[in-house]
C-alpha positions in Angstrom: 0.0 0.0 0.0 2.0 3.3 -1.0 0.9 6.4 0.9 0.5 10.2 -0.1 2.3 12.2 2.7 2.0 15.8 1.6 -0.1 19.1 2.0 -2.8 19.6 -0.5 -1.0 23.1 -1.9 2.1 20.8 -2.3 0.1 18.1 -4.8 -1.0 20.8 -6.5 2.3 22.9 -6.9 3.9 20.2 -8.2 1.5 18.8 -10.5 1.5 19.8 -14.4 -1.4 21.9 -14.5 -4.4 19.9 -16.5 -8.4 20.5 -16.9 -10.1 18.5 -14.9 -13.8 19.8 -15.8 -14.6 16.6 -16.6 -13.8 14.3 -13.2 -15.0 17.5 -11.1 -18.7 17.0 -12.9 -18.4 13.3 -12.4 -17.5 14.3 -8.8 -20.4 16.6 -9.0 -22.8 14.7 -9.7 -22.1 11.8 -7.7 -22.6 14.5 -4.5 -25.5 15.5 -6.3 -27.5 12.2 -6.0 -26.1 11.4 -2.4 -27.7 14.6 -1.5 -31.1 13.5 -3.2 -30.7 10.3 -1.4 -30.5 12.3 1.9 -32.8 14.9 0.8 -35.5 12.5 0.4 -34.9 11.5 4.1 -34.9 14.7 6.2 -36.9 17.4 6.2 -34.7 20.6 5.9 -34.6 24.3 4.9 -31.4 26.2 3.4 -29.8 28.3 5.6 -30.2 32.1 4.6 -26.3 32.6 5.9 -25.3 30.9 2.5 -27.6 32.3 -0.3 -24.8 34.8 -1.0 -21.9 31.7 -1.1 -24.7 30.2 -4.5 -21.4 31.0 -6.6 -18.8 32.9 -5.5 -15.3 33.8 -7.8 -15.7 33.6 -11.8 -16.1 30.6 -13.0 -15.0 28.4 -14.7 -13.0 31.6 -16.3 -11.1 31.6 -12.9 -11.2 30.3 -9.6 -14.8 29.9 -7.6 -17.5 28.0 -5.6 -20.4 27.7 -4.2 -21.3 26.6 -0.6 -25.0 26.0 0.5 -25.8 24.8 4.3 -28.9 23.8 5.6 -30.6 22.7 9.1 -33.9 20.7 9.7 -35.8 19.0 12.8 -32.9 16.1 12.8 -30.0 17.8 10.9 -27.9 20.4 12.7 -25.7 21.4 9.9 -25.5 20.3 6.4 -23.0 21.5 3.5 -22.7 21.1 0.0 -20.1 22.7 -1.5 -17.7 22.6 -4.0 -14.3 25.2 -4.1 -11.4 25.6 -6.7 -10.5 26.1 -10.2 -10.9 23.0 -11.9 -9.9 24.3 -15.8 -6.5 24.6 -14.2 -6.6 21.1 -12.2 -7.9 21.8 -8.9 -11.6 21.2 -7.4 -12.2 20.6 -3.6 -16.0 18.8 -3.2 -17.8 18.4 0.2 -21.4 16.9 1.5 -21.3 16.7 5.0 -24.3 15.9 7.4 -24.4 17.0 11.1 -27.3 15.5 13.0 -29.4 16.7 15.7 -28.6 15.9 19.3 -31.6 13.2 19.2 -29.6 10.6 18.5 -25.8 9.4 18.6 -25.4 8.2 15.3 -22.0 9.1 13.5 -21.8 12.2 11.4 -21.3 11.9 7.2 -18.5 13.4 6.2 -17.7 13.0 2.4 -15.0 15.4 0.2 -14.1 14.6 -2.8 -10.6 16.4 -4.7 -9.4 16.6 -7.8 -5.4 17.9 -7.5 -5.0 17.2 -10.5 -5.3 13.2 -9.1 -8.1 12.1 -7.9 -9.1 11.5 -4.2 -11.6 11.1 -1.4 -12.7 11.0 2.3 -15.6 9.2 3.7 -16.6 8.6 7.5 -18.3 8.4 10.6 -17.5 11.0 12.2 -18.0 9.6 16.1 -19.9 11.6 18.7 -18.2 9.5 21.7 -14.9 8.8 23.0 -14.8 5.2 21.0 -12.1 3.6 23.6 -14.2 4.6 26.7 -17.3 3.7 24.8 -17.2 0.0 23.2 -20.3 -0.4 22.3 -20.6 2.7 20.2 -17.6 1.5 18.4 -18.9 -2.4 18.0 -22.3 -1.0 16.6 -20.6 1.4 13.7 -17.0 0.3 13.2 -16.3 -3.2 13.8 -19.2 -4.1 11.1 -17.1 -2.1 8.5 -13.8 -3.5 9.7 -12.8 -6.8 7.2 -14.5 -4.3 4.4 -12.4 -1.4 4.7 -9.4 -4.3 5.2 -10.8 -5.3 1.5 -10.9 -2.5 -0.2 -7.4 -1.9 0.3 -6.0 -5.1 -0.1 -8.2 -5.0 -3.4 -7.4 -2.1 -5.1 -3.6 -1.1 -5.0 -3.8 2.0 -7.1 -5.2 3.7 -3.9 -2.6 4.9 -1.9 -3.6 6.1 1.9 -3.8 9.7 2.4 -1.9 10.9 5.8 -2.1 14.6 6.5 0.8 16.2 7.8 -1.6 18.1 10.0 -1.7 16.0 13.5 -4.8 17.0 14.0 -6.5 16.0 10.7 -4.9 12.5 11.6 -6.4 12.4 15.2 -9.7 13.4 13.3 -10.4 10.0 11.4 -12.3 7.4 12.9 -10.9 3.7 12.2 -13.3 3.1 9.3 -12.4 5.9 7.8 -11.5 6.4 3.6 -9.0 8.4 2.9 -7.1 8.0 -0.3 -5.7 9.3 -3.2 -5.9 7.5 -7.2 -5.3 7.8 -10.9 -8.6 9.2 -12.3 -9.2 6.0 -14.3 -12.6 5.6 -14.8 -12.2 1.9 -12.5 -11.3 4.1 -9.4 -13.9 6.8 -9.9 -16.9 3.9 -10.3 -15.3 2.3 -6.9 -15.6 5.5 -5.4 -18.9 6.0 -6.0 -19.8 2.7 -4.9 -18.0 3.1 -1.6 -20.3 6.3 -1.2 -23.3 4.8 -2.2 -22.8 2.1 0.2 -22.4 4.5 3.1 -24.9 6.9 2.9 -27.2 4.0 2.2 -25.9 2.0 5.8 -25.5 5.6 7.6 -29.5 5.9 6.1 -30.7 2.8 8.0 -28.6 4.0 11.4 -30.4 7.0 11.3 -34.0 4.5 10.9 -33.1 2.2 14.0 -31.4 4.6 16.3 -32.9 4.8 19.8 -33.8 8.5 21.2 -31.0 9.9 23.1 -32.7 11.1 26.8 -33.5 14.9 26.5 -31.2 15.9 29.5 -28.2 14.2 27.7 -29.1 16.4 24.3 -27.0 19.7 25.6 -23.9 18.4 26.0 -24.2 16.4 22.9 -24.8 19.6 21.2 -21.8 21.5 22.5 -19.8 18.6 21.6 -21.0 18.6 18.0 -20.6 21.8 17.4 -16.9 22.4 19.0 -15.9 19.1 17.3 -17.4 20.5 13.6 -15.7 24.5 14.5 -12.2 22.6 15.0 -12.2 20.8 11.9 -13.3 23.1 9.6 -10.9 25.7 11.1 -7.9 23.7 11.1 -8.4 21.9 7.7 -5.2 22.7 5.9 -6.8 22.8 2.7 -8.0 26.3 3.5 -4.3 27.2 2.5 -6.2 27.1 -0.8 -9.2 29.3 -0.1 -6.4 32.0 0.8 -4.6 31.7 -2.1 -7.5 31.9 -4.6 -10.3 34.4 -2.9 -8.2 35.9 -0.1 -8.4 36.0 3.7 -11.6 37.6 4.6 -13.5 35.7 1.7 -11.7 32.4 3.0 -13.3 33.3 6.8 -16.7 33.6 5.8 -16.1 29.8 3.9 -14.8 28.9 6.9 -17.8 30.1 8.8 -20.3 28.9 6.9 -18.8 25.1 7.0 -19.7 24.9 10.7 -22.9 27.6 11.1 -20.5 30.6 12.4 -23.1 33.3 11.0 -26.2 30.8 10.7 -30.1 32.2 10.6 -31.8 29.2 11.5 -31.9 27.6 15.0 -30.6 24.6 15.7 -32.0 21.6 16.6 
């Protein structure tokens, strides 16, 4: 199993600078029906913080985005979003899904990147301490262990991505996918299978999870919120942000990834 062991601004500095158009709409539109999956499961509303982020830059002319978040009855804080400049070989993809504090199942997180290599990110994000708390971790993660064993014994064009941020690191749960591959159309397809399969699983959590007590929902609250602030905020890819819209633009991205300036209460 090789390994990728560099910051995002370094795979794209020293890559030959190719469009990519065409993997970032594949990308696209995988998001795109994970979102209808999830859509079609929760009731939520767009948050009026992120109507301005609809697109953002000048593209595909030149770098640009869009970010939209919304929050429902059982979502805290949802993002879809795509960043970058992909006609020059760079696109940064995201669909993350923070639930509500009336149950304990795992966050989705899902980014996809084009740098100009393809690669992705897919887990469940844990709302416990999983070595204090074993049964947490033997209802979500052991079930996905041999299978995320498989997929990497499987497939040896992915290579694992480590970030050199420790923190990043500390952030993945054990079941987490985190890898980089050629954009051959084979690695794409297993991508979106992975996804699929996730979203479908983290679907049918959501179904059979019992309440959590309404005393207990506070804290887990405070918890998901500090733990969604910290990641987005020290995410080294917002090197890239920086570099392409500036500091003040890359702040209110920043913000909007974990409902800094939100309009809509939570749940």
């Amino acid at each position: 199993m090789k390994e990728t062991l560099q910051h995002v601004e370094q795979m794209v500095d020293e890559s030959p600078v190719v469009d990519v158009t065409e993997t970032f709409e594949r990308f696209g539109t995988i998001l795109t029906g994970l979102k209808a999956k999830i859509d079609a499961r929760f009731e939520v509303a767009r948050d009026p913080s992120t109507e301005a982020l609809e697109t953002y830059g000048n593209p595909p002319q030149s770098p640009g985005g869009s970010l939209a978040a919304y929050s429902g009855p059982e979502i805290d804080w949802m993002v879809h979003s795509w960043l970058g400049n992909p006609t020059a070989g760079f696109a940064n993809l995201h669909l993350t899904v923070w639930l509500g504090p009336h149950i304990r199942v795992p966050h989705l997180g899902i980014a996809l990147l084009v740098w100009p290599e393809g690669w992705f990110y897919v887990d469940s994000i844990p709302r416990t301490n999983l070595l204090v708390d074993g049964a947490y971790y033997d209802a979500y993660y052991e079930p996905l262990n041999e299978d995320w064993l498989a997929v990497r014994e499987a497939n040896p064009q992915l290579e694992w991505f480590t970030s050199r941020a420790g923190f990043i690191r500390a952030s993945l749960s054990p079941t987490a996918h985190c890898h980089s591959f050629p954009r051959e159309d084979k690695n794409v397809d297993l991508v979106e299978r992975l996804l699929n399969e996730h979203v479908d699983r983290w679907l049918g959590w959501v179904d059979e999870a019992p309440p959590v007590p309404a005393e207990e929902r506070a804290a887990l609250a405070a918890t998901d919120l500090a733990t969604r602030r910290n990641i987005a905020e020290r995410d080294p890819a917002n090197v890239m942000g920086v570099r392409f819209f500036g500091q003040e633009t890359t702040d209110r991205l920043v913000r909007a990834l974990w409902g800094g300036d939100r309009e809509l209460p939570r749940p």
